[in-house]
MIDO-117027 format. One record per residue (C-alpha): x, y, z; residue in three letters. Coordinates in Angstrom, 3 decimals, always signed. Each point is the difference from the previous one (the first is absolute). Example, Ala and Ser with C-alpha at 12.3 -4.5 7.8 and 13.67 -1.06 7.14 Angstrom:
2
<<+12.300 -4.500 +7.800> 'ALA'>
<<+1.370 +3.440 -0.660> 'SER'>
This chain:
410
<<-3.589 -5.293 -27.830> 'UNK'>
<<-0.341 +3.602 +1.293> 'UNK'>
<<-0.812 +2.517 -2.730> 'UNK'>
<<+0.996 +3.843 +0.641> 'UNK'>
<<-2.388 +2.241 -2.666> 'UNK'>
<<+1.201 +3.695 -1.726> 'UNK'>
<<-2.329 +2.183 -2.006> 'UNK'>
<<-0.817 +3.727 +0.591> 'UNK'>
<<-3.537 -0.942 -0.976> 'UNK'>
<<-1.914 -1.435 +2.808> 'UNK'>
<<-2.722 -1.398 -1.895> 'UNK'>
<<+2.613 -1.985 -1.509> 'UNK'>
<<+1.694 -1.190 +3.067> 'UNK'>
<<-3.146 -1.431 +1.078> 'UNK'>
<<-1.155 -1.664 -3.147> 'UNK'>
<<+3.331 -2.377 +0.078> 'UNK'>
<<-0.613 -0.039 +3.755> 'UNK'>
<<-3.190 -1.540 -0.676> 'UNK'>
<<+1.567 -2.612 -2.708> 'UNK'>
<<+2.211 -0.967 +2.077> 'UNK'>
<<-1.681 -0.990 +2.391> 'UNK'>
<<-2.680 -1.516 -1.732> 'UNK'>
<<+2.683 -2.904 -1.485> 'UNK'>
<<+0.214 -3.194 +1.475> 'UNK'>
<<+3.943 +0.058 -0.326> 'UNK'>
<<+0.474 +1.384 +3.550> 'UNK'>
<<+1.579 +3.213 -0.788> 'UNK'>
<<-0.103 +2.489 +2.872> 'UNK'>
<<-0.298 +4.267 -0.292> 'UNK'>
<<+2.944 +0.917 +2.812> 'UNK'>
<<-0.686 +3.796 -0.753> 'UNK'>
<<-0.492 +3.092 -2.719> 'UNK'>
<<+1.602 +3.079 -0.829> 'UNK'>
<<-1.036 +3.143 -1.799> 'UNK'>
<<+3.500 +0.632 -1.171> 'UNK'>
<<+3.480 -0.835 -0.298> 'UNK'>
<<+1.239 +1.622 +3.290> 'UNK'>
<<-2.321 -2.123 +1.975> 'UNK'>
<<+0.425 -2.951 -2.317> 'UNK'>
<<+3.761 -0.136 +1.220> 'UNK'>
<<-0.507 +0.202 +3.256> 'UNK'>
<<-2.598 -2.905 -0.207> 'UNK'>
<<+1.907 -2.244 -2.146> 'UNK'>
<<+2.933 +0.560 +3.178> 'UNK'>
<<-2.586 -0.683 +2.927> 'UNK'>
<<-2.046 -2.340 -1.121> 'UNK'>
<<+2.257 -2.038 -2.660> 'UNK'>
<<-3.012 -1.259 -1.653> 'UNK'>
<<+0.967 -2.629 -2.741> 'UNK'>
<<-1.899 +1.312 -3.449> 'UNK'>
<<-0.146 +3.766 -0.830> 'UNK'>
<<-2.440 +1.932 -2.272> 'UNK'>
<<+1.015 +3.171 -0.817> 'UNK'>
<<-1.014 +2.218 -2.018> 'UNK'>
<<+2.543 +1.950 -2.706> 'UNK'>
<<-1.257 +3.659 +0.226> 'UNK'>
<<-0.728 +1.590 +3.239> 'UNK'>
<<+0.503 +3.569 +1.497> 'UNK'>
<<+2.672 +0.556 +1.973> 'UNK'>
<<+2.198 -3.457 -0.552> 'UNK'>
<<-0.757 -1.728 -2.899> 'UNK'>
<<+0.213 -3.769 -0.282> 'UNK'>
<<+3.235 -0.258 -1.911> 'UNK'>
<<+1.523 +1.760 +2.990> 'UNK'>
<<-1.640 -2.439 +2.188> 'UNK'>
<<+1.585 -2.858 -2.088> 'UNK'>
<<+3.397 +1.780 +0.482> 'UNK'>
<<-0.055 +0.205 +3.287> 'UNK'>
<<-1.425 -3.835 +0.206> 'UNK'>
<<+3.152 -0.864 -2.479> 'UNK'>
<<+2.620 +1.675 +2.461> 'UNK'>
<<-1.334 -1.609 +3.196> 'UNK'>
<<+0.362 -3.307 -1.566> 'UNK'>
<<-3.315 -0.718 +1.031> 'UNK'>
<<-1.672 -3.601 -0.878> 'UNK'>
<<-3.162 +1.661 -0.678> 'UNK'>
<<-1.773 -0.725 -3.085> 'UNK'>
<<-1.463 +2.930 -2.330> 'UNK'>
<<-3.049 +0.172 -2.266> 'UNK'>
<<-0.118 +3.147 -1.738> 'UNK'>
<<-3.630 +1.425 -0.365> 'UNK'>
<<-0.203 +2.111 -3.083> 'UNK'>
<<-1.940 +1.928 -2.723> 'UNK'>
<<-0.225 -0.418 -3.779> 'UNK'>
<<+1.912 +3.230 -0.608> 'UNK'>
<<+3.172 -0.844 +2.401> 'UNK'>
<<+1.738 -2.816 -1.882> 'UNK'>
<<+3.441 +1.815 +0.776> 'UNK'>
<<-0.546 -0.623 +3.585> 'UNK'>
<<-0.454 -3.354 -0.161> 'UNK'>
<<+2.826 -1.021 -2.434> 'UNK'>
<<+1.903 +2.065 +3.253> 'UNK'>
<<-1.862 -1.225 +2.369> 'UNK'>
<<+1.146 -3.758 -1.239> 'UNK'>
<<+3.921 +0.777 -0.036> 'UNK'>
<<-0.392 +1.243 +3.634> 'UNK'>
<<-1.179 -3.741 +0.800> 'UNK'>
<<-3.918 +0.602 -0.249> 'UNK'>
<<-1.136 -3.922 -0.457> 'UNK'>
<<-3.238 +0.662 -2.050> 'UNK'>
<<-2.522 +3.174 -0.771> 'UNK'>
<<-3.914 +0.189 -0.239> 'UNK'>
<<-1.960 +2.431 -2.368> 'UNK'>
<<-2.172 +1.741 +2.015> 'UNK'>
<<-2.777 +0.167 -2.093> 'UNK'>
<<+0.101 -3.640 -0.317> 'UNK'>
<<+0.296 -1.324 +3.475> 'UNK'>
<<-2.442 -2.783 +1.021> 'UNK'>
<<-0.247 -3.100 +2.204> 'UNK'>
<<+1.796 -2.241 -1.825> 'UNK'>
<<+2.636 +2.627 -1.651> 'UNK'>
<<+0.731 +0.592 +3.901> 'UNK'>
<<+0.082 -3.795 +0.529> 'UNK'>
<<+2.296 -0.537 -2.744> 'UNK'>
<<+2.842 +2.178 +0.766> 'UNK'>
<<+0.062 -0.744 +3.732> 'UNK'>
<<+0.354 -3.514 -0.343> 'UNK'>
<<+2.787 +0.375 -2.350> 'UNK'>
<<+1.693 +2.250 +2.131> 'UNK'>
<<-0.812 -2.304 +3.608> 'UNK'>
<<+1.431 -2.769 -2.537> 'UNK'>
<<+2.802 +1.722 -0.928> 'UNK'>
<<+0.848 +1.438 +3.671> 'UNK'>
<<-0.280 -3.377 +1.001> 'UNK'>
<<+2.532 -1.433 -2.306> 'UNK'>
<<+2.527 +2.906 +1.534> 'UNK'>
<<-0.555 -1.035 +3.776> 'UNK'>
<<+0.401 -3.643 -0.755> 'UNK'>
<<+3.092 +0.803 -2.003> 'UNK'>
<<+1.453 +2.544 +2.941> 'UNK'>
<<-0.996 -3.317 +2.377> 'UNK'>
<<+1.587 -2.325 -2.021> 'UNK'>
<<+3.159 +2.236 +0.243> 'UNK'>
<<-0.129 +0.810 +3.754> 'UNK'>
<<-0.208 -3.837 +1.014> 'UNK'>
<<+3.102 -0.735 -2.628> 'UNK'>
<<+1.863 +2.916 +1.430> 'UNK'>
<<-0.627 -1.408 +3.479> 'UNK'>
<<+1.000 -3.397 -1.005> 'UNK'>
<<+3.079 +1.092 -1.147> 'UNK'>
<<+0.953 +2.144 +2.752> 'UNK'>
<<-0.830 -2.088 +2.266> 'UNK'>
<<+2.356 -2.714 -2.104> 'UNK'>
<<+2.893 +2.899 -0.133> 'UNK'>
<<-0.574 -0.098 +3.930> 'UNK'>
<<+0.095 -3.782 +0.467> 'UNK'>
<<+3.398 +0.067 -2.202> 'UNK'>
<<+1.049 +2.675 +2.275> 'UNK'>
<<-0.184 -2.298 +2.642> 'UNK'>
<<+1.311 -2.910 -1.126> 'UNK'>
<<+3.376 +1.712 -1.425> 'UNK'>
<<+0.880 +1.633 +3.095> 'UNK'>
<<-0.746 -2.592 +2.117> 'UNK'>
<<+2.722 -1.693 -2.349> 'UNK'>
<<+2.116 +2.975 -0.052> 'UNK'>
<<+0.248 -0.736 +4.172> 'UNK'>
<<+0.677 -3.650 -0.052> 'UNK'>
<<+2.590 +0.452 -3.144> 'UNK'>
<<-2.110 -1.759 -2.702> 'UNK'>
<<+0.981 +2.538 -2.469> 'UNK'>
<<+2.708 +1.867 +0.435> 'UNK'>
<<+1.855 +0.621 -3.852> 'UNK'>
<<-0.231 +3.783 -0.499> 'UNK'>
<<-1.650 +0.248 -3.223> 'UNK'>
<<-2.845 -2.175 +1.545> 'UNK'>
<<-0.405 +1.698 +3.255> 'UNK'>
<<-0.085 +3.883 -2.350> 'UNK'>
<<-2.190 -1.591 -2.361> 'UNK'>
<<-2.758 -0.906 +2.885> 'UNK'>
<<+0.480 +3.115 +1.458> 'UNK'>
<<-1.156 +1.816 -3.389> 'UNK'>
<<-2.777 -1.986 -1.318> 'UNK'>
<<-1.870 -0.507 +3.953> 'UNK'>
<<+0.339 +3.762 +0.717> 'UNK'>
<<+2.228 -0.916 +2.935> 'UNK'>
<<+0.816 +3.298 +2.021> 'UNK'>
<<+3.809 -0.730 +1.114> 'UNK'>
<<+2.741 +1.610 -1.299> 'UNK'>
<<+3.205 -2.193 -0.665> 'UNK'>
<<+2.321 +1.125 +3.211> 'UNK'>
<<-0.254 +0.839 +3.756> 'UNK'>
<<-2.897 -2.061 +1.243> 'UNK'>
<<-1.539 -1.491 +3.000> 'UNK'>
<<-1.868 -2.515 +1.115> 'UNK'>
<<-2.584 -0.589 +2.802> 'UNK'>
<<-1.266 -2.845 +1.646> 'UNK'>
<<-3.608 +0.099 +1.636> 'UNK'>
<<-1.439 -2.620 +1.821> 'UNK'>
<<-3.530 -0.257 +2.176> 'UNK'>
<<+0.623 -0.523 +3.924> 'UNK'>
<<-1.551 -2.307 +1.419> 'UNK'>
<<-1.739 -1.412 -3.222> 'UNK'>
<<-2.163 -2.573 +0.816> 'UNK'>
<<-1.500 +2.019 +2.312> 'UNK'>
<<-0.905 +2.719 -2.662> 'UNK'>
<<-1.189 -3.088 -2.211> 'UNK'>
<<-2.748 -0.868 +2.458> 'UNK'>
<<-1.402 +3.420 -0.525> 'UNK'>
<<-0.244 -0.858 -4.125> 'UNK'>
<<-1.182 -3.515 -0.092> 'UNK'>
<<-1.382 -1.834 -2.810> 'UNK'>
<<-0.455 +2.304 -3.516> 'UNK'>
<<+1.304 +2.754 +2.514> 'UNK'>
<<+3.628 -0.845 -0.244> 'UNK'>
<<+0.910 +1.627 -3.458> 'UNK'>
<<-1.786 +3.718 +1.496> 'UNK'>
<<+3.472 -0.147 +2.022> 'UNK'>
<<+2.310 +0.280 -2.836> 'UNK'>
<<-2.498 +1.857 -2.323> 'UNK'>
<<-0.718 +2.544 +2.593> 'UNK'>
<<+3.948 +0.564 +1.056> 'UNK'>
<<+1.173 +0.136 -3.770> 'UNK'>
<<-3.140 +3.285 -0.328> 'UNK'>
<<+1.322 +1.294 +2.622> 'UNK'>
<<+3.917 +0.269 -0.526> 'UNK'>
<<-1.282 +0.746 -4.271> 'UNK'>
<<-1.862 +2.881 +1.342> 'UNK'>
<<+3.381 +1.305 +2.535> 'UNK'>
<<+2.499 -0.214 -2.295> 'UNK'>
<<-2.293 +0.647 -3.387> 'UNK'>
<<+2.573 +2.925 -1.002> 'UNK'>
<<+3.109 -1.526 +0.597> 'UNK'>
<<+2.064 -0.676 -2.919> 'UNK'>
<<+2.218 -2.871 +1.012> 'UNK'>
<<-2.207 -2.319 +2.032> 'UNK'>
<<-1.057 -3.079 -0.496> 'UNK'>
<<-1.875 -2.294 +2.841> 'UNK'>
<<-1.302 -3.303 -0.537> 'UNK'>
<<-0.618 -3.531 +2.056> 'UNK'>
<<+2.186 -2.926 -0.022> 'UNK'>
<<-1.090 -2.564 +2.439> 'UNK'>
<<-2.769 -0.512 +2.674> 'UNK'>
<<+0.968 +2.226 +2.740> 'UNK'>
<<+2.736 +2.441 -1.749> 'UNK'>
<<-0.175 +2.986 -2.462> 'UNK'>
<<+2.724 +1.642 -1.918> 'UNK'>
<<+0.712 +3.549 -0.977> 'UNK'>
<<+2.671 +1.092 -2.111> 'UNK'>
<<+0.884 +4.252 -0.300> 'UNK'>
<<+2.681 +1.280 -2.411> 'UNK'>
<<+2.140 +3.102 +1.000> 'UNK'>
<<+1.183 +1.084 -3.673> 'UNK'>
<<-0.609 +3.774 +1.025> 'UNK'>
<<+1.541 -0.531 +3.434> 'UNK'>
<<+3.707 -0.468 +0.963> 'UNK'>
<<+0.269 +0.807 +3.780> 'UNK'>
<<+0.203 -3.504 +2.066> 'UNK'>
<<-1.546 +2.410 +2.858> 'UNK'>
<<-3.187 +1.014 -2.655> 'UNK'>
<<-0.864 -3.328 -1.069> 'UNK'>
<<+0.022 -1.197 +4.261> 'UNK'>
<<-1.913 +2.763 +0.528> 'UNK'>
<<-2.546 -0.738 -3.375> 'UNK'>
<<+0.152 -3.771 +1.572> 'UNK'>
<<-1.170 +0.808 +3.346> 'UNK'>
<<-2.729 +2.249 -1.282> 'UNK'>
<<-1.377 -2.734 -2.315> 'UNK'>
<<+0.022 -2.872 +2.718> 'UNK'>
<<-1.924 +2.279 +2.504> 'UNK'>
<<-2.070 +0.758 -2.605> 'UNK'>
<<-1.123 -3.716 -0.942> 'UNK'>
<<+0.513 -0.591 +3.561> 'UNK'>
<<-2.510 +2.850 +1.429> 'UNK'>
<<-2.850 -0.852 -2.918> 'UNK'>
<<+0.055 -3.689 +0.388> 'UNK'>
<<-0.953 +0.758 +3.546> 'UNK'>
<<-2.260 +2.282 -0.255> 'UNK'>
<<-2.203 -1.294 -2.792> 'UNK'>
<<+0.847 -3.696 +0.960> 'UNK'>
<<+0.933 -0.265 +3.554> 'UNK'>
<<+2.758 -1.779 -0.747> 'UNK'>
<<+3.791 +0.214 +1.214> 'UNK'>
<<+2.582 -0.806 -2.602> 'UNK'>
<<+3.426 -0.700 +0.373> 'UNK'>
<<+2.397 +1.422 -2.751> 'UNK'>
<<+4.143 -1.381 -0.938> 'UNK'>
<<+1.244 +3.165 -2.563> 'UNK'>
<<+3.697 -0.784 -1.834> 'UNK'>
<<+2.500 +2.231 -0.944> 'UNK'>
<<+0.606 +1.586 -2.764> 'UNK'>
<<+0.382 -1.932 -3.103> 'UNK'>
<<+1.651 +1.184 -2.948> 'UNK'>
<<-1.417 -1.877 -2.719> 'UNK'>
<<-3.124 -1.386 -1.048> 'UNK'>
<<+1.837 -3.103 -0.947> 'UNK'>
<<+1.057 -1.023 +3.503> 'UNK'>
<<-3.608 +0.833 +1.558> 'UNK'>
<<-0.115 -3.296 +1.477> 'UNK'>
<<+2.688 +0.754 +2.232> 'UNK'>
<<-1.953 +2.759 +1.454> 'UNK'>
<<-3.302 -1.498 +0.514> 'UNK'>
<<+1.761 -3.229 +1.857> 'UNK'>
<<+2.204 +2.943 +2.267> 'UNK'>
<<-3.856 +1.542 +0.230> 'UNK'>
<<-1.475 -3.298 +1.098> 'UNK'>
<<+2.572 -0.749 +2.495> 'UNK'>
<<-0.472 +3.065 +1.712> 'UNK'>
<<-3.816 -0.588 -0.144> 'UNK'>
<<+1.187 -3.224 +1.706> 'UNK'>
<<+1.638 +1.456 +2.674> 'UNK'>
<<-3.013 +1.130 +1.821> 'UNK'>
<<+0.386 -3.484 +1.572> 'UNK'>
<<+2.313 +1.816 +1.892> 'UNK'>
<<-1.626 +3.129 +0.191> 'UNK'>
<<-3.409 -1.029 +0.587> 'UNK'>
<<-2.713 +0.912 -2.927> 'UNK'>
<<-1.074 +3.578 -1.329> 'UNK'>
<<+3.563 +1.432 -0.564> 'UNK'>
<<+1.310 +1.283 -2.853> 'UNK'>
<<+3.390 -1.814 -0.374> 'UNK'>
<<+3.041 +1.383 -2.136> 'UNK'>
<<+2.248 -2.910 -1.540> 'UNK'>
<<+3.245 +2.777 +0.813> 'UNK'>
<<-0.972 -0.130 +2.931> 'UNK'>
<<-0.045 -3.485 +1.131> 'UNK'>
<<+2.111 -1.486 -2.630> 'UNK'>
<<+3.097 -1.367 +2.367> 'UNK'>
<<-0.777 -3.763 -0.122> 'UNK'>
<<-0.936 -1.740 +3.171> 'UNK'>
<<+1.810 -3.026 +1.241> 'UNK'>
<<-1.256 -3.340 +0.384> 'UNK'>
<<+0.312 -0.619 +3.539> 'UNK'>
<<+2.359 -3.462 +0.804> 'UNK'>
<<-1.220 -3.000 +1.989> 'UNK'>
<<+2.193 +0.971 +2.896> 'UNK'>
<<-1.494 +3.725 +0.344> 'UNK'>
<<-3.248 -1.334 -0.086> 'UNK'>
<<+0.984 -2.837 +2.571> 'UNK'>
<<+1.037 +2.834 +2.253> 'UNK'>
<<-3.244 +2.256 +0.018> 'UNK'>
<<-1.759 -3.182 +0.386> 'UNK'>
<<+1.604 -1.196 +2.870> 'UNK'>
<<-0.236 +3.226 +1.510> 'UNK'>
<<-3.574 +0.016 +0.037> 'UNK'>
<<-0.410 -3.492 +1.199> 'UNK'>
<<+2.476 +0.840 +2.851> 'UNK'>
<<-2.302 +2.828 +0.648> 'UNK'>
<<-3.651 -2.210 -0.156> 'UNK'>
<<+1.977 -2.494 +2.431> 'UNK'>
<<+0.222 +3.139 +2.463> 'UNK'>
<<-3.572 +0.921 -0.492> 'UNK'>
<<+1.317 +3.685 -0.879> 'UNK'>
<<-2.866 +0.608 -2.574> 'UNK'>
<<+0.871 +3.308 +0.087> 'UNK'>
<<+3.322 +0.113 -0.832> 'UNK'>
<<-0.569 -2.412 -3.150> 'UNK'>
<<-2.593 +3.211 -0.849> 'UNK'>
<<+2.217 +2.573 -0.125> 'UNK'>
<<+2.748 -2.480 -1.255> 'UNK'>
<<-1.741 -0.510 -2.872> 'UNK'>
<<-1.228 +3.291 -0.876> 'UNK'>
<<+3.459 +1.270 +0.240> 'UNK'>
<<+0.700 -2.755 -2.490> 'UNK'>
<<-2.806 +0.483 -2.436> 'UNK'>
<<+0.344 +4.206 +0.282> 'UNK'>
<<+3.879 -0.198 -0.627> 'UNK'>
<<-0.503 -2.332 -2.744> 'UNK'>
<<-3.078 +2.141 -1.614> 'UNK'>
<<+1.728 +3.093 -0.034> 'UNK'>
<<+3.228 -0.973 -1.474> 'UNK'>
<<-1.049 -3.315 -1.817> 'UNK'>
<<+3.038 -1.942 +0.837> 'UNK'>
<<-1.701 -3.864 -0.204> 'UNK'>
<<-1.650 -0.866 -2.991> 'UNK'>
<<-3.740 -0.230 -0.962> 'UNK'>
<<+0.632 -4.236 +0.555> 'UNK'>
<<+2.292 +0.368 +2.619> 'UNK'>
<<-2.509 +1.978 +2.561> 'UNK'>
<<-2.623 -2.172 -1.067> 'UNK'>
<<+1.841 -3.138 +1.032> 'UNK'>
<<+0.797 +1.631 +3.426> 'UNK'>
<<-3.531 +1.156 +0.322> 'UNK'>
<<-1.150 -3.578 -0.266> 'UNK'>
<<+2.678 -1.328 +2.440> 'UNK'>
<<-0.868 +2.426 +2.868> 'UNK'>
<<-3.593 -0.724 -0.888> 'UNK'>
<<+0.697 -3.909 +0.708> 'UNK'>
<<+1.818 +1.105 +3.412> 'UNK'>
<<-2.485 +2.011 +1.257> 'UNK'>
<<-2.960 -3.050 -0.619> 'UNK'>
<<+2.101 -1.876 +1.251> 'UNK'>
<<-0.037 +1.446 +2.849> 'UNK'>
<<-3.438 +1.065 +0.181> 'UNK'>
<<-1.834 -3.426 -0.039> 'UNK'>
<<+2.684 -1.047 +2.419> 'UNK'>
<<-2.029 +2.353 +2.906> 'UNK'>
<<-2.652 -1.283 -1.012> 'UNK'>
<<+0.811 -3.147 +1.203> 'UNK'>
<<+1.168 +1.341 +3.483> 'UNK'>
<<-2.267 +0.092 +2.614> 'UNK'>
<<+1.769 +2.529 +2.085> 'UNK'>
<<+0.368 +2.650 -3.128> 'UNK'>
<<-0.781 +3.297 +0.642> 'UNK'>
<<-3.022 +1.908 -1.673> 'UNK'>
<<+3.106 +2.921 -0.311> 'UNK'>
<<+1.997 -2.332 -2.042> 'UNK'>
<<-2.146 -0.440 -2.553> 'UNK'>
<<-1.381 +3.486 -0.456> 'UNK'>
<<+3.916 +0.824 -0.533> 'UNK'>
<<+0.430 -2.734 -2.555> 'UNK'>
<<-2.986 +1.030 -2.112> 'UNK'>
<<+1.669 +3.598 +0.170> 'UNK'>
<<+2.935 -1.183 -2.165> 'UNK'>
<<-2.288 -2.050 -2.152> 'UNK'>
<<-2.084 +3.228 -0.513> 'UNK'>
<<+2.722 +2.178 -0.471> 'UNK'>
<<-0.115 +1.936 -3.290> 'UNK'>
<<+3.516 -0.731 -0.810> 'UNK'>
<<-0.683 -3.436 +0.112> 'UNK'>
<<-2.884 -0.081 -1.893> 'UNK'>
């Protein structure tokens, strides 16, 4: 305990100086003061934990000192050093929060011992208490944020969707949405596994602790935002536009937010993320909606290849499902082409195919995949077929690894 003592008289100063340190009780002298301007400015700097201060004093007395104490709110406890004749002051001294007062004519060893364990007692009791209260607070925040979580992870997969329910939530978590003109966004890691390798073992929970920090400390001041994550690889944010009513402001607000998670995850992280944003929903009650138009669109960078931010409006035409006969006729194309050995042609043939079909998504996610893997079957085919000729060229097979190399492919 660190012990701050205030007296005029320096004979006095150094008598409880000496008592002091003389106890056993490991009380510590942080300082002394002559008066109550420098006794302030002590108790500020060097926040010791037990003051004793003297009533009457030139300049500012000690009940001015315990004023000024009172209005800083400071935890600092006060005994009041006094003489026979100032009984006034002490009864004042008390309602201003003094904790005890010594006689000077009768201080001694054990008077000194006395009142500063009671007070080290008493200031202990108060920490413990404010400790107590912290670590309840935190465990019920951090409940409130857990609850958070849960309920609008169910508001996206429709789990609760009566009104009354989703308002009442909204209420008692501290939810920051408004009721109309939302959006949702869909984040997701590229290339995950990769940025797992990086955060192995007791590692792998810095990812998400570290990203939710950092997007927390971005958007801090925003007013409708909520972010939180809802499966392995993928993160959700959800911004209400109550205040905004222009379909052109709320793009605009969009973008800015998705460059801004964007930009900071890189930095910080060094990793690329890949974001799907829906349009505009009306209501809080058909969120759901949004965030499976937002995760489409974050889907889509199958076709767009990763790190894009996606917009469901602007990809939302729907893909066909390519037929048995179309997909007959690409494949026999190629394998027309292998029996020519025109390796080069089946190149740009197929980045043709894969560019068209990337820019204006016209096969579907299963679709592409299922002619990926037949033109992938062709092209081994054909590739442990030279091996097995004697006569193949070295040229032939540096042309067939270019197609299996090319990026489009891949």
């Amino acid at each position: 305990m660190r012990i701050l003592i205030v007296d005029d008289e320096a004979f006095v100063r150094v008598y409880i100086k000496s008592l002091i340190e003389g106890s056993k009780h490991g009380f510590e002298v942080c300082g002394e003061a002559e008066d109550g301007d420098s006794a302030i400015d002590m108790i500020s700097t060097l926040k010791p934990d037990i003051v004793f201060l003297d009533i009457k004093m030139p300049k500012v007395d000690g009940i001015q000192v315990l004023r000024t104490i009172k209005q800083a709110n400071s935890p600092v406890k006060v005994i009041v050093l006094s003489s026979y004749n100032e009984f006034d002051y002490v009864r004042e001294s008390m309602k201003l929060g003094a904790v005890d007062y010594i006689h000077k004519p009768s201080i001694s060893a054990a008077v000194v011992d006395s009142v500063l364990l009671s007070t080290k007692s008493e200031l202990e009791k108060e920490r413990r208490q404010i400790n107590e209260y912290k670590s309840i607070k935190h465990n019920m925040e951090q409940n409130k944020s857990n609850l958070k979580e849960i309920f609008l992870k169910n508001l996206i997969n429709e789990a609760v969707n009566l009104k009354w329910e989703v308002e009442k939530n909204i209420r008692l978590l501290d939810i920051r949405l408004a009721y109309n003109n939302l959006v949702c966004f869909v984040i997701s890691i590229d290339s995950f596994k990769c940025v797992l390798k990086r955060y192995e073992g007791n590692k792998r929970n810095l990812i998400d602790f570290t990203i939710k920090n950092i997007i927390d400390e971005l958007f801090k001041s925003e007013e409708e935002f909520e972010f939180f994550k809802y499966d392995t690889n993928s993160f959700c944010i959800i911004k209400s536009y109550s205040k905004v009513r222009s379909e052109k402001d709320i793009r605009s607000n969009n973008d800015y937010t998705a460059r801004t998670v964007k930009d900071a995850l890189n930095q910080f992280l060094d990793i690329s993320i890949s974001i799907g944003i829906s349009n505009t929903c009306i209501s809080i009650n058909h969120i759901a909606r949004a965030f499976g138009e937002a995760e489409r669109a974050n889907r889509h960078r199958f076709f767009t290849g990763s790190g894009n931010i996606i917009y469901y409006g602007d990809i939302c035409h729907k893909p066909e499902e390519i037929s048995k006969e179309a997909l007959g006729k690409v494949t026999g194309d190629i394998r027309n082409l292998l029996n020519l050995n025109k390796f080069e042609e089946i190149k740009v043939y197929l980045c043709c195919l894969f560019t068209k079909n990337n820019g204006m998504c016209l096969m579907a996610e299963d679709s592409l995949r299922s002619l990926a893997e037949e033109i992938y079957h062709l092209l081994k085919e054909k590739y442990n077929r030279l091996k097995d000729e004697v006569l193949s060229s070295s040229r032939q097979f540096t042309a067939i690894d270019g197609i299996f190399e090319a990026e489009n492919i891949n």
